[in-house]
GUKEBA-702470 format. One line per field, with one value per residue (C-alpha): residue number from 0; x, y, z. Coordinates in pm, whole numbers, plus 50000, padded with zeros to 5 digits. Layout:
num = c(NUM;...);
east = c(X;...);
north = c(Y;...);
up = c(Z;...);
This chain:
num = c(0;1;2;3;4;5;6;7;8;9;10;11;12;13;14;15;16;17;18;19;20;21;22;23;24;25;26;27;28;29;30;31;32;33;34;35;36;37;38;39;40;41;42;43;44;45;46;47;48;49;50;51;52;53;54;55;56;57;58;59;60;61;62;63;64;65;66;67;68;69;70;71;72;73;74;75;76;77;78;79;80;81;82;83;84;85;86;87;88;89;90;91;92;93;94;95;96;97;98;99;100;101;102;103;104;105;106;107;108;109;110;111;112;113;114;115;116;117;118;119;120;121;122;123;124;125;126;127;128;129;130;131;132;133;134;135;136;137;138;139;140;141;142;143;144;145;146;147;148;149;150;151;152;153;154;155;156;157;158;159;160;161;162;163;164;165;166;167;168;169;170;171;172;173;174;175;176;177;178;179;180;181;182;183;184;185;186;187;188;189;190;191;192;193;194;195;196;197;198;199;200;201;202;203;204;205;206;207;208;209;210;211;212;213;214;215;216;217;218;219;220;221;222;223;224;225;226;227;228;229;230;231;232;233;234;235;236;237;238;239;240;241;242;243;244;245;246;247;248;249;250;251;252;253;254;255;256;257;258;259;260;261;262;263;264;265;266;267;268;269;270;271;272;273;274;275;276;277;278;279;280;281;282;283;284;285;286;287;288;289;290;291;292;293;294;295;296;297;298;299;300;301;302;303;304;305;306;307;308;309;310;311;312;313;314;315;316;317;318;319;320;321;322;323;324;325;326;327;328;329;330;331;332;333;334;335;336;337;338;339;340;341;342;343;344;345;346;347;348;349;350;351;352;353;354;355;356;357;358;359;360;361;362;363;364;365;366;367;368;369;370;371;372;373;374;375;376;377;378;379;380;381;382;383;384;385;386;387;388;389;390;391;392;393;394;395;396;397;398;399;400;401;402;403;404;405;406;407;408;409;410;411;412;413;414;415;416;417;418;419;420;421;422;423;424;425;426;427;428;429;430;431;432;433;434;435;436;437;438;439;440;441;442;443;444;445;446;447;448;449;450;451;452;453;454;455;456;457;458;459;460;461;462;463;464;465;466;467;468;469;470;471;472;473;474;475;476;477;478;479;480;481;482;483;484;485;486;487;488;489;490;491;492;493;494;495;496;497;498;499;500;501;502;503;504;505;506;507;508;509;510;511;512;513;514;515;516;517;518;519;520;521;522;523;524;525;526;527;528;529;530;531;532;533;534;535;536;537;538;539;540;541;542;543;544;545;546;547;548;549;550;551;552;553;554);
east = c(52950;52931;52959;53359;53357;53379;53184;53007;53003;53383;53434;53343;53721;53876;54044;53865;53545;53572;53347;53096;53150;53108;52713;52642;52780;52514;52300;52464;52703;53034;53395;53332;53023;53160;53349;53050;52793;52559;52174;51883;51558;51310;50972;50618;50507;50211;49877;49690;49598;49537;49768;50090;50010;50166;50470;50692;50700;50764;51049;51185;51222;51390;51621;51699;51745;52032;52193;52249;52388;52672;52489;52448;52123;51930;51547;51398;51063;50876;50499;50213;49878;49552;49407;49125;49035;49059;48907;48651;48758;49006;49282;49310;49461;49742;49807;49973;50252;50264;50444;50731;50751;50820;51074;51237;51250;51431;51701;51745;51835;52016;52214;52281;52393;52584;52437;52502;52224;51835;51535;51235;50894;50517;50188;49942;49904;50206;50433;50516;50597;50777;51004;51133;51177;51424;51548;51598;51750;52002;52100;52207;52178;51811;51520;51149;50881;50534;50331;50072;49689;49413;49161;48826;48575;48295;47886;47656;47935;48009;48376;48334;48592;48653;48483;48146;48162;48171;47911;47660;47653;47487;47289;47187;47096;46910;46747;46858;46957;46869;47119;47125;47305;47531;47659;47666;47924;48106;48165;48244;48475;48817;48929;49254;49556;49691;49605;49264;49205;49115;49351;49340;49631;49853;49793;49870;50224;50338;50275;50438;50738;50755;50778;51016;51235;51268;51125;51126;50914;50547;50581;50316;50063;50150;49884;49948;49876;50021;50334;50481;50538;50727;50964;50956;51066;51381;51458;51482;51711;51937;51854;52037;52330;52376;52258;52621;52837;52744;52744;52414;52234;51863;51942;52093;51761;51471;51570;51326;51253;51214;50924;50774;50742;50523;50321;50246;50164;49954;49757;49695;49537;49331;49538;49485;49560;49766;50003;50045;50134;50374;50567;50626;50736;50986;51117;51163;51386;51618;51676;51391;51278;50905;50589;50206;50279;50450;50171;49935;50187;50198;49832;49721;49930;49817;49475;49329;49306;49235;48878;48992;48789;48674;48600;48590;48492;48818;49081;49427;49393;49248;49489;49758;49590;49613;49943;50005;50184;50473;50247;50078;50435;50509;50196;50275;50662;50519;50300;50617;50484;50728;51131;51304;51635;51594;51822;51598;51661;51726;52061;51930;51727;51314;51332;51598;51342;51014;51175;51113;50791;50469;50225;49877;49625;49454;49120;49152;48926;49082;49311;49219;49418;49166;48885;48995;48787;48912;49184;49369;49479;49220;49411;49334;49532;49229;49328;49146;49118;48998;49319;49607;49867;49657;49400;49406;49072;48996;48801;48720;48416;48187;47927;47889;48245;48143;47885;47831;47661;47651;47883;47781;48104;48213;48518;48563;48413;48253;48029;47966;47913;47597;47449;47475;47315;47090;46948;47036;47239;47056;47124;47343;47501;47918;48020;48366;48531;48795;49109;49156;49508;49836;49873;49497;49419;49670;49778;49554;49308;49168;48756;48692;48379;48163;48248;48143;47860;47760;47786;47573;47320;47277;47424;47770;47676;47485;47675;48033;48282;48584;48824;49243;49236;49249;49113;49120;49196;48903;48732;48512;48246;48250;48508;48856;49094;49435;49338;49657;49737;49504;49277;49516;49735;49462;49426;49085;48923;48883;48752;48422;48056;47776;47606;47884;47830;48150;48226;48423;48514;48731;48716;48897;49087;48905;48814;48637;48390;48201;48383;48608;48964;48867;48570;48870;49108;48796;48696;49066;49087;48863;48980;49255;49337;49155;49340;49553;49593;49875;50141;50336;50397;50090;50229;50550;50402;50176;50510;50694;50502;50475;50160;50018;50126;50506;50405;50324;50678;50866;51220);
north = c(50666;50342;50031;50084;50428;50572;50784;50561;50891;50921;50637;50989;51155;50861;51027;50720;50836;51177;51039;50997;51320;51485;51357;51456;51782;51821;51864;52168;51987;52166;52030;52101;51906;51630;51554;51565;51262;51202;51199;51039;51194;50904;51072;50891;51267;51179;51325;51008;51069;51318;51132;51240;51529;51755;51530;51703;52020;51795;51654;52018;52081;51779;51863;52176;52039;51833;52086;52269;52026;51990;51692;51688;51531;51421;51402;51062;50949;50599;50468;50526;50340;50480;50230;50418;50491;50122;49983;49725;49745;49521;49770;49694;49339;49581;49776;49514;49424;49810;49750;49548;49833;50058;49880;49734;50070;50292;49997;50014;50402;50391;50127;50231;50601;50524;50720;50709;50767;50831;50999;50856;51033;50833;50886;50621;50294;50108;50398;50319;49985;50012;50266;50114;49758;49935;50133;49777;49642;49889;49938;50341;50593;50705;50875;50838;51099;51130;51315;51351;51274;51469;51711;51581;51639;51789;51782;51996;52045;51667;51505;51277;51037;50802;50555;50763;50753;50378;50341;50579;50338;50080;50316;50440;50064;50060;50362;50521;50805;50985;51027;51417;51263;51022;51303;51545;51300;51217;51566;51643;51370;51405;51834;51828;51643;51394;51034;50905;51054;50758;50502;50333;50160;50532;50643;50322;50245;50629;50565;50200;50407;50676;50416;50165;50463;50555;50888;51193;51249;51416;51288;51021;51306;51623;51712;51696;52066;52186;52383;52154;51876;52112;52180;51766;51730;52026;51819;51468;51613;51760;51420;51191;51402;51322;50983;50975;51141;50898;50568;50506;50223;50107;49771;49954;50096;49827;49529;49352;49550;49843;49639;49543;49911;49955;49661;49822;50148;50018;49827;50088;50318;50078;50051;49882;49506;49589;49661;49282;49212;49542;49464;49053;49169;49476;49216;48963;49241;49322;48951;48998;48729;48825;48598;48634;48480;48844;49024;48798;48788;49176;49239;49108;49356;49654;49884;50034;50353;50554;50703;50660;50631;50300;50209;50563;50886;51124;51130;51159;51569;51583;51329;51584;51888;51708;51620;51339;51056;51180;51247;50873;50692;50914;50773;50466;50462;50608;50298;50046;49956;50074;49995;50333;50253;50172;50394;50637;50842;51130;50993;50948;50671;50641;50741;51059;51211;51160;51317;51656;51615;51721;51517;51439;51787;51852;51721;51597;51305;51085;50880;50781;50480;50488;50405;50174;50082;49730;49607;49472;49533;49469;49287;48942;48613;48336;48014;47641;47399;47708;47874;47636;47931;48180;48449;48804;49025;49304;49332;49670;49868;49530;49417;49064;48869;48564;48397;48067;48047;47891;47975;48170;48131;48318;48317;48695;49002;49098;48821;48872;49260;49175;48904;49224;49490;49214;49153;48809;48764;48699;48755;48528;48430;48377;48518;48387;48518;48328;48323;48685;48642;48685;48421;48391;48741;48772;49054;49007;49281;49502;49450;49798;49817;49503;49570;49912;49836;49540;49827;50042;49790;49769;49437;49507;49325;49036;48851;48709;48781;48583;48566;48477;48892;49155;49437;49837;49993;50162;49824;49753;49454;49111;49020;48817;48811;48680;48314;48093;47890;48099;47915;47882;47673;47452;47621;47460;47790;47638;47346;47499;47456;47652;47579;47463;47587;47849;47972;48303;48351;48623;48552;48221;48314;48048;48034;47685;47514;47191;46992;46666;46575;46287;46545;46786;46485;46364;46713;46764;46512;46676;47026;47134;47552;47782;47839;48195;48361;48640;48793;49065;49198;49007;48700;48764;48861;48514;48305;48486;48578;48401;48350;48613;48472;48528;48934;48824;48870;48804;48800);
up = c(49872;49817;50058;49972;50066;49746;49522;49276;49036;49058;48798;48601;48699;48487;48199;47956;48084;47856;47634;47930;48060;47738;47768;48141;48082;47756;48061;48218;48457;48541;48579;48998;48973;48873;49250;49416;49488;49167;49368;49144;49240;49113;48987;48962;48825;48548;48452;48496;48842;49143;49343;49123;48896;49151;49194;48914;49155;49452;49228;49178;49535;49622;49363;49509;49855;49717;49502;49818;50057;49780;49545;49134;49133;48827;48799;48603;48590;48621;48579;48762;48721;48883;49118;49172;48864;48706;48950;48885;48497;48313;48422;48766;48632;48609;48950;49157;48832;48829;49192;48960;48656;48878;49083;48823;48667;48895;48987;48626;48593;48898;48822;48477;48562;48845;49078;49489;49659;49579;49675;49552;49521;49501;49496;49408;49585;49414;49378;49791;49763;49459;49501;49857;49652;49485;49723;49910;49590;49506;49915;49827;50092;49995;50156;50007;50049;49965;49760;50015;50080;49914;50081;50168;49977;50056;50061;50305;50523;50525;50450;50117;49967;49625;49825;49889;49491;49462;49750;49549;49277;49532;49708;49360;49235;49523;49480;49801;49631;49268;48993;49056;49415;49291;49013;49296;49523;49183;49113;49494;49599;49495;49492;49385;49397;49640;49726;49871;50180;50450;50582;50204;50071;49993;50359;50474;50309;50330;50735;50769;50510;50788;51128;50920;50924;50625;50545;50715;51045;50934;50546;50560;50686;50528;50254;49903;49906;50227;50236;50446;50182;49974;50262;50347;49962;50052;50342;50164;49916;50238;50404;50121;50131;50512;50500;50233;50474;50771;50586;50628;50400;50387;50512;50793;50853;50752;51039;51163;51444;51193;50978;51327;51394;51083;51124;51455;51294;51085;51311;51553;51205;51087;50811;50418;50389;50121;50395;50431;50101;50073;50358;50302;49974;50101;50370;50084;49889;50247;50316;50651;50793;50801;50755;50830;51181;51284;51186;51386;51664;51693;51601;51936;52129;51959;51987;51659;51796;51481;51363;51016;50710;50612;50928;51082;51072;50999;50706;50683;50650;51056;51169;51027;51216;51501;51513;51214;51230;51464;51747;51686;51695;51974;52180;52093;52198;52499;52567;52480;52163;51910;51924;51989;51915;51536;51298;51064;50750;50978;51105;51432;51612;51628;51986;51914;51631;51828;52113;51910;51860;52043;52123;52000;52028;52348;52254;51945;51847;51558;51787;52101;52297;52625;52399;52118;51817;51853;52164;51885;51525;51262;51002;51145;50949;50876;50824;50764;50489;50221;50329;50407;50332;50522;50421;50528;50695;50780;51090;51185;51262;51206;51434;51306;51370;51135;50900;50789;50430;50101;49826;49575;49315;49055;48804;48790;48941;48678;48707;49071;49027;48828;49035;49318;49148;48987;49321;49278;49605;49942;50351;50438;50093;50080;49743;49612;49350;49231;48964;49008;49222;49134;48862;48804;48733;48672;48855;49159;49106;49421;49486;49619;49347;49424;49819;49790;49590;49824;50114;49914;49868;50240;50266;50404;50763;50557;50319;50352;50059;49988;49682;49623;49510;49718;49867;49811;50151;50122;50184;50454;50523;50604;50362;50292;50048;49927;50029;49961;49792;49462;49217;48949;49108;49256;49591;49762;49682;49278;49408;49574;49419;49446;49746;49980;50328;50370;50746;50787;51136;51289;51664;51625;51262;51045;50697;50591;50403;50501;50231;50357;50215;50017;49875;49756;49631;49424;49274;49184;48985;48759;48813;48557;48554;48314;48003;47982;47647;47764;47635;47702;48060;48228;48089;48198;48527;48582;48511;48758;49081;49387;49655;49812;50139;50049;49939;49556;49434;49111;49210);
């Protein structure tokens, strides 16, 4: 149904639509099919990465689940990029517009074909965030699920990731380790299909997906693999179905106390900052009133209580042994930390679904809320007069809580990268890295490669690290990202020189550098932005998008 009650599909029973008709039923639809709701199962199934090349199966099943609560569903496919694999090439310029494609994408088949309700499927990083921008957009009954996390790899009985690859490099370049090693971990990090393992950016959005409401309970932490995300893929196709028969739409379900549930959830895992940037940009789409001051304001009430990879020791696969995501919320709704009475996917409340569900193994070691890795969240807002807009860290498993140091600038990563592995950056240094955000990039690319590398190189608890990009969840170190306003738009960040003494401090949220006002207004004068030579969607993307601190968007 529709927010009138009515089949959006029936405009298909008009006797002028015969010409219509005459094309759906090329595809095997019956006259009875026709009077029953048309479901579009949205597929980010592709071969160009682990994280979705088992989605066309998951895409299958969800198709089944609707046929048999009484739907005609219809299977279409959008992009995927690879995060992981373009990382810290020219390609990653390209994973945070991939967010857009794919939103843009399935509003546009939906739309087209008419169809009243959807169930959306994703893998990779943006494939999350996309698919509930347009699930926000079109406002359809829909349910998302996802593909799943990937098994951990393994070496000498030790759990591996696609970030033990990118710290080999360093530890490599340092010559830690022998290339024998480093093609051992490559070989042995990624087994199959699924999404990177820790609490990286996939983990992260599938769990804030699950606490907003909007997927079933246990999606976020079913493996890729596991039987149970075939059966969570029957279930969304069911779900749809009843979310049509109640009247129940996705702004019904994302409120604002439903995005303050997954900002809480993802503060108590430790999750990516992505998460920041995701969320701002969902709430954006849903007409939310949600800003960086929410996530500071409900960071300080919550524990990271996870043992997750970066900052940890487990992945996504123990937390699911041990009770997943369910038992987590459950904890935490327990402790008066989540809102119990928001509306879910499920047809019933927060509180009504985690009432069926056990709790957290006797035990188990992943979470643990006596013993906290932090007393509250690690995504901690920086601001000062690098950041007027506000600058996003991550603060977990770190010993050192600030630095003072010169600036070591760069205009691209690239150029950074080899001053690293060139040995030509010291204890103490800040490295910036600069016209790499949203406009400047453009496309804001992800620094899990020169952060993973700096890790490597033993210098993750020595040198500071800031830039107007962003970060890979798998990021860890001393390190900031998605200062506001960017470079390319004359943020203070393009106005730094080599040298300048840069302070990065978490305890009281400030990111500055010794430079005055009337310095800045005198070095602007003879700043003027770097020159773009774009076309095509980049181009398009740079005209469009907004600051990271409004979630990067381009509608």
């Amino acid at each position: 149904m529709n927010n009138h009650g009515k089949n959006r599909s029936s405009v298909f029973n008009d006797i002028n639509r015969a010409p219509n008709r005459a094309m759906i039923r090329a595809m095997g639809v019956k006259d009875e099919d026709f009077s029953n709701p048309f479901i579009g199962i949205a597929s980010t199934w592709s071969e160009v990465t682990p994280c979705n090349m088992h989605i066309d199966e998951l895409a299958r099943k969800a198709k089944e689940g609707a046929l048999e609560a009484g739907a005609t569903p219809f299977i279409f496919n959008t992009i995927t990029v690879s995060d992981g694999i373009s990382m810290g090439t020219e390609g990653m310029r390209f994973s945070l517009p991939s967010r857009e494609v794919i939103a843009d994408s399935i509003e546009t088949v939906v739309g087209a074909q008419n169809y009243d309700g959807v169930v959306a499927i994703g893998g990779c990083d943006k494939n999350m965030p996309g698919c509930m921008i347009a699930i926000g957009r079109l406002n359809l009954p829909a349910v998302f699920v996802y593909g799943g996390t990937i098994k951990a790899g393994k070496i000498d009985g030790k759990d591996i990731d696609i970030v033990s690859a990118f710290e080999a490099v360093g530890k490599y370049n340092n010559g830690d380790i022998d290339r024998e090693e480093l093609h051992k971990i490559e070989c042995n990090a990624c087994p199959g299909a699924g999404s990177c393992g820790g609490m990286y950016t996939a983990n992260t959005m599938a769990s804030a997906i699950e606490a907003m409401g909007m997927s079933l309970p246990g999606n976020s932490s079913n493996p890729a693999e596991d039987h149970e995300k075939i059966e969570d893929c029957i279930k969304a196709g069911k779900a749809v179905m009843n979310l049509l028969e109640k009247g129940i739409y996705p702004k019904d379900i994302m409120t604002k106390k439903a995005f303050e549930n997954a900002i809480t959830v993802v503060m108590a895992l430790g999750g990516s900052t992505n998460a920041v940037l995701h969320l701002l940009a969902l709430a954006h789409t849903v007409e939310v009133d949600l800003n960086l001051d929410d996530f500071e304001r409900i960071r300080k009430n919550v524990p990271h209580i996870a043992d997750l990879k970066p900052s940890g020791k487990y992945v996504m696969e123990e937390l699911s042994k041990v009770g997943g995501v369910p038992a987590v919320m459950k904890l935490l709704l327990d402790k008066g930390l989540l809102h119990g009475d928001c509306m879910t996917v499920t047809g019933k409340t927060l509180e009504e679904n985690l009432s069926e569900v056990s709790h957290l193994k006797e035990g188990q070691k992943v979470i643990s809320f006596e013993h906290p890795k932090r007393k509250t969240g690690p995504l901690v807002i920086l601001k000062g007069n690098l950041a007027p807009e506000g600058a996003l860290a991550k603060m977990s498993g770190l010993k050192i809580k600030k630095i003072t140091g010169p600036a070591r600038v760069f205009d691209s990563e690239k150029a950074a990268t080899d001053a690293v592995l060139n040995n030509k950056i010291n204890p103490g240094d800040v490295i910036v890295i600069r016209y790499v955000g949203p406009k400047g990039g453009p496309g804001m690319a992800e620094m899990l490669s020169i952060t993973a590398i700096v890790v490597g190189k033993g210098l993750g608890e020595e040198v500071g690290l800031i830039t107007d990009g962003r970060f890979s969840g798998g990021t860890h170190g001393l390190v900031v990202g998605h200062i506001s306003p960017e470079a390319q738009v004359g943020g203070p960040i393009a106005l730094i020189r080599e040298g300048d003494m840069i302070t990065i401090d978490s305890e009281i949220q400030e990111l500055s550098v010794n430079v005055s006002e009337k310095q800045f207004a005198e070095r602007l004068k003879d700043w003027s932005p770097p020159e773009q030579k774009l076309r095509g969607m980049l181009a398009k993307y740079a005209r469009l998008v907004s600051s990271a601190s409004e979630g990067a968007v381009t509608d």
